[in-house]
TORKOLVEX-428244 format. One record per residue (C-alpha): residue in three letters; x, y, z; residue number from 1. Coordinates in Angstrom, 1 decimal, decimal comma, always signed. Example, Ala and Ser with C-alpha at 12.3 -4.5 7.8 and 13.67 -1.06 7.14 Angstrom:
BEGIN
R_type_c1_c2_c3_seq
R_ALA_+12,3_-4,5_+7,8_1
R_SER_+13,7_-1,1_+7,1_2
***
This chain:
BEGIN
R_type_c1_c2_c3_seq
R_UNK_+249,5_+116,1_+4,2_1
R_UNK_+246,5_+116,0_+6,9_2
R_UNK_+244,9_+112,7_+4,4_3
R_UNK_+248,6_+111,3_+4,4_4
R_UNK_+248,5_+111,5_+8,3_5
R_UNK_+245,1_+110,0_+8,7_6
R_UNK_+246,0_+107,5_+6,7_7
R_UNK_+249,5_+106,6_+8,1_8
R_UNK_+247,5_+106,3_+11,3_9
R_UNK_+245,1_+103,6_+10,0_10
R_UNK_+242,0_+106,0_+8,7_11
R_UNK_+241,8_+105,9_+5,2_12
R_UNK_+238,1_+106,4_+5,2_13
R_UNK_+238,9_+109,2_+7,3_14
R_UNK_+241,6_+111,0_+4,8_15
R_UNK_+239,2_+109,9_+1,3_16
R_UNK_+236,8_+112,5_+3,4_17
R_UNK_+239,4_+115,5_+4,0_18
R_UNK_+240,8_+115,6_-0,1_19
R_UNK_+237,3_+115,4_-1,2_20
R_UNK_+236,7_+115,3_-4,7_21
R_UNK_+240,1_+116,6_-5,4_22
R_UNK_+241,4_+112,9_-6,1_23
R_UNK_+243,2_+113,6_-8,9_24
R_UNK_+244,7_+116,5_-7,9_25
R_UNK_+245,9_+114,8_-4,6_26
R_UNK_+247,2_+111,7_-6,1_27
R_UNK_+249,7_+113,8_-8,6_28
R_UNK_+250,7_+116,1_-5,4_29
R_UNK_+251,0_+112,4_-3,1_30
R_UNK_+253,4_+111,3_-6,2_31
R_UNK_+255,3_+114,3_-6,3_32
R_UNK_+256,2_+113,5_-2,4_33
R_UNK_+258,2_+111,1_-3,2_34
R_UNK_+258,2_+109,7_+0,4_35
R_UNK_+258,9_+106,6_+1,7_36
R_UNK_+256,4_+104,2_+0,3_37
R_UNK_+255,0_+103,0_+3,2_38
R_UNK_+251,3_+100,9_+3,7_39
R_UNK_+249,7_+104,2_+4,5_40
R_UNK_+251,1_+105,8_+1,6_41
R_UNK_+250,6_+103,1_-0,9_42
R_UNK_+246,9_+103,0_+1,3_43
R_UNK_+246,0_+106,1_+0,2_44
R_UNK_+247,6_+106,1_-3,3_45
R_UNK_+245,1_+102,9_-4,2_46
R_UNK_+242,0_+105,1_-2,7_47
R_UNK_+242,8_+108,1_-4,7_48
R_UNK_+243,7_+106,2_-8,0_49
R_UNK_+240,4_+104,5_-7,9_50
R_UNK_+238,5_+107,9_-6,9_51
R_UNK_+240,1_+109,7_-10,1_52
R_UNK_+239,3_+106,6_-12,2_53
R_UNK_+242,8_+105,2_-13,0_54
R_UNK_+241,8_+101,3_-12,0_55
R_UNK_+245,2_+99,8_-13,4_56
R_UNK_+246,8_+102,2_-10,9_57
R_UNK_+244,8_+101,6_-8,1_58
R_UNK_+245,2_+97,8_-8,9_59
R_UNK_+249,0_+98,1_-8,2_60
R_UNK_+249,0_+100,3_-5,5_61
R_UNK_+246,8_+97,8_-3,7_62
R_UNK_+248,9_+95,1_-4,3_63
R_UNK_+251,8_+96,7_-2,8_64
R_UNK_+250,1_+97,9_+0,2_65
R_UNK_+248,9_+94,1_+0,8_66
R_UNK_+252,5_+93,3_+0,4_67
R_UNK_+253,1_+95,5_+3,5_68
R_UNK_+250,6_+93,8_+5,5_69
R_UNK_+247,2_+92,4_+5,0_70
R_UNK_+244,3_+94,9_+5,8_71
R_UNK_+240,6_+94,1_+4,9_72
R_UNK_+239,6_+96,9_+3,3_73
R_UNK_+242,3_+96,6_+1,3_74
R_UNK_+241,4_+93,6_+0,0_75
R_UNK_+237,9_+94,6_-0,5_76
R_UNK_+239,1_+97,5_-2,9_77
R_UNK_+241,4_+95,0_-4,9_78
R_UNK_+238,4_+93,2_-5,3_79
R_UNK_+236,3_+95,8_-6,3_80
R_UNK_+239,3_+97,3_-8,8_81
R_UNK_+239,7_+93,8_-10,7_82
R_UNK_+235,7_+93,6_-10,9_83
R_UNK_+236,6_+97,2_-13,2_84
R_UNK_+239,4_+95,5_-14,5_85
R_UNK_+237,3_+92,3_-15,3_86
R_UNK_+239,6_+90,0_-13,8_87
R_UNK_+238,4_+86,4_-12,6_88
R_UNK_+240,8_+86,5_-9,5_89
R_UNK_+238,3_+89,4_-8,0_90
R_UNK_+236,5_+86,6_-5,7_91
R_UNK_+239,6_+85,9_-4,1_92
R_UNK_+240,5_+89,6_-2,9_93
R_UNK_+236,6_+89,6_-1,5_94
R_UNK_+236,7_+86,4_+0,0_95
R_UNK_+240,2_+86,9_+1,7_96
R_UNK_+238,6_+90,7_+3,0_97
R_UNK_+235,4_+88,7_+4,0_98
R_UNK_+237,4_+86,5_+5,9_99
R_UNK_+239,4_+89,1_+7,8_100
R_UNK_+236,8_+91,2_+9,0_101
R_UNK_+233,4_+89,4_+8,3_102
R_UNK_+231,6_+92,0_+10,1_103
R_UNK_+232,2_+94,5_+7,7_104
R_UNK_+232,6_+92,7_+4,3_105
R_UNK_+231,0_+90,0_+2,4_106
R_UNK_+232,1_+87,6_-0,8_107
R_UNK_+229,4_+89,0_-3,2_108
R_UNK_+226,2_+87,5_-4,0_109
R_UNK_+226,5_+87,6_-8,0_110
R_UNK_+223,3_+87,1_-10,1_111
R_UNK_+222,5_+86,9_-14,2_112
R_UNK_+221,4_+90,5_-15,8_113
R_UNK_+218,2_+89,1_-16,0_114
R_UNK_+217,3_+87,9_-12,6_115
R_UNK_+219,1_+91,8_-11,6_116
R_UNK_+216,3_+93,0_-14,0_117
R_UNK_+213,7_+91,3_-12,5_118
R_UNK_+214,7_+92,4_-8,8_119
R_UNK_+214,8_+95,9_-9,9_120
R_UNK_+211,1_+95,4_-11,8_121
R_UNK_+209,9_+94,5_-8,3_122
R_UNK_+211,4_+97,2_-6,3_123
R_UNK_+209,2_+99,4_-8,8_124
R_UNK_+206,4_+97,1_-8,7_125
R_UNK_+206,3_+98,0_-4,6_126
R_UNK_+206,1_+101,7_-5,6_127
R_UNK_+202,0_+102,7_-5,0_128
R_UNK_+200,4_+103,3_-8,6_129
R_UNK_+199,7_+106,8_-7,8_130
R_UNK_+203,4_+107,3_-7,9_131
R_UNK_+203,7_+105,1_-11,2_132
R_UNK_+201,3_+106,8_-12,6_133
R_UNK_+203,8_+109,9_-12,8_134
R_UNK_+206,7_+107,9_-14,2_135
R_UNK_+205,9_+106,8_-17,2_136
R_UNK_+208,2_+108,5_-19,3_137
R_UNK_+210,7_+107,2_-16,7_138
R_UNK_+213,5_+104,6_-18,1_139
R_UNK_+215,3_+101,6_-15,7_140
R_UNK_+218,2_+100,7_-17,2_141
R_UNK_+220,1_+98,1_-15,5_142
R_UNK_+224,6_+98,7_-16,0_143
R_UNK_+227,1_+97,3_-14,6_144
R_UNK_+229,4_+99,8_-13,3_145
R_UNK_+229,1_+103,5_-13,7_146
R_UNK_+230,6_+105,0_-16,6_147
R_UNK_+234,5_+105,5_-15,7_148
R_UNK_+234,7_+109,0_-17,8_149
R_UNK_+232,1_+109,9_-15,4_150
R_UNK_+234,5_+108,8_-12,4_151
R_UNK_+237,1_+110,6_-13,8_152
R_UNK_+234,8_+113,7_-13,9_153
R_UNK_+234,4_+112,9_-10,0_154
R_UNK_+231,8_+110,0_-10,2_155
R_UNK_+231,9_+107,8_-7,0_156
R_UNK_+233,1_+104,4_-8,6_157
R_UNK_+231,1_+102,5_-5,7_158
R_UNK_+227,6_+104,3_-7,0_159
R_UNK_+224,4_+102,2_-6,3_160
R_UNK_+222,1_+104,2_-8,4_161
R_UNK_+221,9_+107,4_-10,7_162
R_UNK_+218,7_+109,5_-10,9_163
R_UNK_+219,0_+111,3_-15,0_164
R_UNK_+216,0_+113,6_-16,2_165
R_UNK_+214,4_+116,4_-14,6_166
R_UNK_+212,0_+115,8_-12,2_167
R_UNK_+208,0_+115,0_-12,2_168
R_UNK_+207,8_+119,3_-12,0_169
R_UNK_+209,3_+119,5_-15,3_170
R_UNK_+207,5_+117,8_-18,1_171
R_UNK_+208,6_+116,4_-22,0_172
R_UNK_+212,0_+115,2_-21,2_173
R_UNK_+213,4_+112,0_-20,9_174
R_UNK_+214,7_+110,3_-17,3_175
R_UNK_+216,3_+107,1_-16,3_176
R_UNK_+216,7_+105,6_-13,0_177
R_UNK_+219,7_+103,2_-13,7_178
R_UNK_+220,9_+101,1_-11,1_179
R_UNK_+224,6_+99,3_-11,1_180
R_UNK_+224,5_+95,7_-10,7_181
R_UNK_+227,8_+94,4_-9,6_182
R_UNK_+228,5_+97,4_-6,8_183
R_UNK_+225,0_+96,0_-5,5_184
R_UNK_+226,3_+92,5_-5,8_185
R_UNK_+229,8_+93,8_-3,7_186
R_UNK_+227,4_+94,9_-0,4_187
R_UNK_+225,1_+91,8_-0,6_188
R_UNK_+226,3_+88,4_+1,0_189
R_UNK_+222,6_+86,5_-0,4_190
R_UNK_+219,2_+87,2_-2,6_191
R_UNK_+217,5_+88,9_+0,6_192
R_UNK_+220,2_+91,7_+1,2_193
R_UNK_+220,7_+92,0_-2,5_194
R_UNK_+216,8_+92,6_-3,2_195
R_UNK_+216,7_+94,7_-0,2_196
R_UNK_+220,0_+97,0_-1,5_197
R_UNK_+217,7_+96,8_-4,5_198
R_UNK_+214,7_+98,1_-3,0_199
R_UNK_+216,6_+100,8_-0,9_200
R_UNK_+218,7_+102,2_-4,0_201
R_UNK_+215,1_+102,3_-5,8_202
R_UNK_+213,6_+104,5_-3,3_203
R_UNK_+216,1_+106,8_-2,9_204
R_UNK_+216,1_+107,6_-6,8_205
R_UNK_+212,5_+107,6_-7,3_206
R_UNK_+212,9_+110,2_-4,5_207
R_UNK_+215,1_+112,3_-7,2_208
R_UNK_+212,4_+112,1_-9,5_209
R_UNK_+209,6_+113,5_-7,3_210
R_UNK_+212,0_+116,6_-6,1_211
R_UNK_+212,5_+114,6_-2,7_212
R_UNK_+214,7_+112,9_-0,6_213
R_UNK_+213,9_+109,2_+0,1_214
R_UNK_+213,1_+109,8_+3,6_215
R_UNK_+209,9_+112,0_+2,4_216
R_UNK_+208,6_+109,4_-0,1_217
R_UNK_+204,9_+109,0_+2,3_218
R_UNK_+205,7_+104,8_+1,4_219
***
């Protein structure tokens, strides 16, 4: 009922924070409300169905909250749903959230897997070779979106990057740093911000790897 509140009173961000993790749970309790379905409600609905991993959901609940009234972020998560959904009308939700609030949203910079690869080959390439030299049973795997079981297990859908393995402690087992092209491409309006997102996720999971957060990485 507090997240309901918040986001009757135009923080959805705000409510996402106080259900933490219990999505599901929350979405099944906000359907059993059966309250007026306002844009808050229908708001929050299209948050929580995306955070438990039920994209065709979230989709529609979106939809009807835009038919309420437009809202940016809004649009931005529409957007980001039909990008899951693999529909082609996806650039229109981001432009139209780009154009209501361009200080906060962008229409995505999209690139081919390759030229992805390549970005994330030179993020590693800008590690120092006495930190390479200590990942070489270390993968990069390049995916698209994270795996949506593992959203449903309580995965954020908007990940970046995912550090797997154990770390440079522990030896003979396998690690990948993967790194999830198209929720980079959603944050970055051109090439710079989009190698720089690159570089940034890159850091911060190499810092998994050594047992340390990216802000203790001496580089």
């Amino acid at each position: 009922m507090k997240g309901l509140q918040q986001a009757r009173d135009g923080d959805v961000d705000g409510a996402i924070e106080t259900i933490t993790e219990r999505f599901h749970d929350a979405l099944t309790e906000l359907q059993a409300l059966q309250p007026p379905q306002d844009d808050g409600w229908l708001r929050l609905a299209a948050r929580l169905a995306y955070r438990a991993g039920d994209m065709p959901a979230a989709a529609d609940y979106a939809e009807r909250a835009l038919d309420h009234g437009e809202d940016a972020a809004t649009w931005h998560l529409l957007g980001r749903l039909r990008v899951w959904l693999k529909r082609s009308d996806a650039v229109a939700a981001f432009r139209r959230a780009a154009s209501l609030d361009p200080d906060r949203f962008v229409l995505p910079y999209r690139v081919s897997r390759d030229r992805f690869a390549r970005l994330a080959e030179l993020a590693l390439d800008g590690v120092p070779d006495t930190f390479q030299a200590k990942m070489s049973n270390t993968m990069i795997v390049v995916d698209d979106l994270p795996d949506l079981e593992a959203v449903r297990e309580g995965e954020d859908p908007d990940l970046l990057g995912l550090y797997e393995g154990a770390t440079v402690l522990e030896h003979g087992l396998p690690e990948r740093i993967v790194l999830y092209q198209r929720n980079h491409e959603n944050i970055a309006a051109d090439e710079r911000e989009l190698e720089r997102e690159v570089q940034e996720t890159m850091r911060h999971e190499i810092g998994h790897h050594f047992g340390m957060e990216e802000d203790e990485l001496p580089y």
